[in-house]
N, C-alpha and C positions, 0 to 999 in steps of 0.2 A: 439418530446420532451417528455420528463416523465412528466406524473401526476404528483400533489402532494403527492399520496398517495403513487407511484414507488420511487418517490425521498425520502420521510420518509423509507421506507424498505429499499433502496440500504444506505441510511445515515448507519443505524442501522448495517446492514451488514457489510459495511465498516469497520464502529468504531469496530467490533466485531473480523474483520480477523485483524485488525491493532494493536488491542489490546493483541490477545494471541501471534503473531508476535512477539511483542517488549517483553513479558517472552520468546520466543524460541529463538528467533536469537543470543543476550546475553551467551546464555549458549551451543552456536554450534549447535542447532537445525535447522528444515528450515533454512539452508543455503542458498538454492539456492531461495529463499524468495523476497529480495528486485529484484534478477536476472530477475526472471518472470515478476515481475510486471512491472520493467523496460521497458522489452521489449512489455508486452502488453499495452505499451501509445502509440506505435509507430508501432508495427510489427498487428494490425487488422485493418479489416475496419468498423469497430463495433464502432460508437463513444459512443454510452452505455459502451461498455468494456474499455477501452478509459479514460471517465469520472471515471469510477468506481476503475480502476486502479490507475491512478492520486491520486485519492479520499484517497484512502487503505494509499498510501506512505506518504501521507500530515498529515495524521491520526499517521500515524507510527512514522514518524519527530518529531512529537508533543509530542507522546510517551519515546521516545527517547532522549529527550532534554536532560537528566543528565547520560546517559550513552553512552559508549566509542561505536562510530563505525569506520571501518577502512578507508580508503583515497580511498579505490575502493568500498565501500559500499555507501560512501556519493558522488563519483562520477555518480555510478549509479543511484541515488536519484534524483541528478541533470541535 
């Protein structure tokens, strides 16, 4: 399990990749963005990477609430 002090850094990290995410993805950038993450919830055996991925996309959702994503972006979200 994380520390408190791993779980405050990976938070912080999170919010930080989820954050310049939702300006790039909007405008064509990291494309392939929500793709990775996706499959690192599933494709490691790392449940650190796992959590952390999860974490990144649930950040990013929240991010994302008033702006348009497509039906294969929100299906890989899901």
């Amino acid at each position: 399990m994380l520390n408190s002090e791993d779980e405050s850094r990976l938070k912080y990290l999170t919010l930080c990749i989820a954050a310049i995410a939702s300006v790039e993805v909007p405008l064509g950038h990291w494309n392939d963005f929500i793709q990775i993450f996706s499959d690192a919830t599933a494709a490691t055996n790392s449940a650190l990477i796992r959590y952390a991925a999860i974490q990144t996309l649930g950040y990013f959702s929240e991010f994302m609430e008033n702006k348009p994503l497509s039906f294969n972006q929100l299906a890989l979200i899901l």
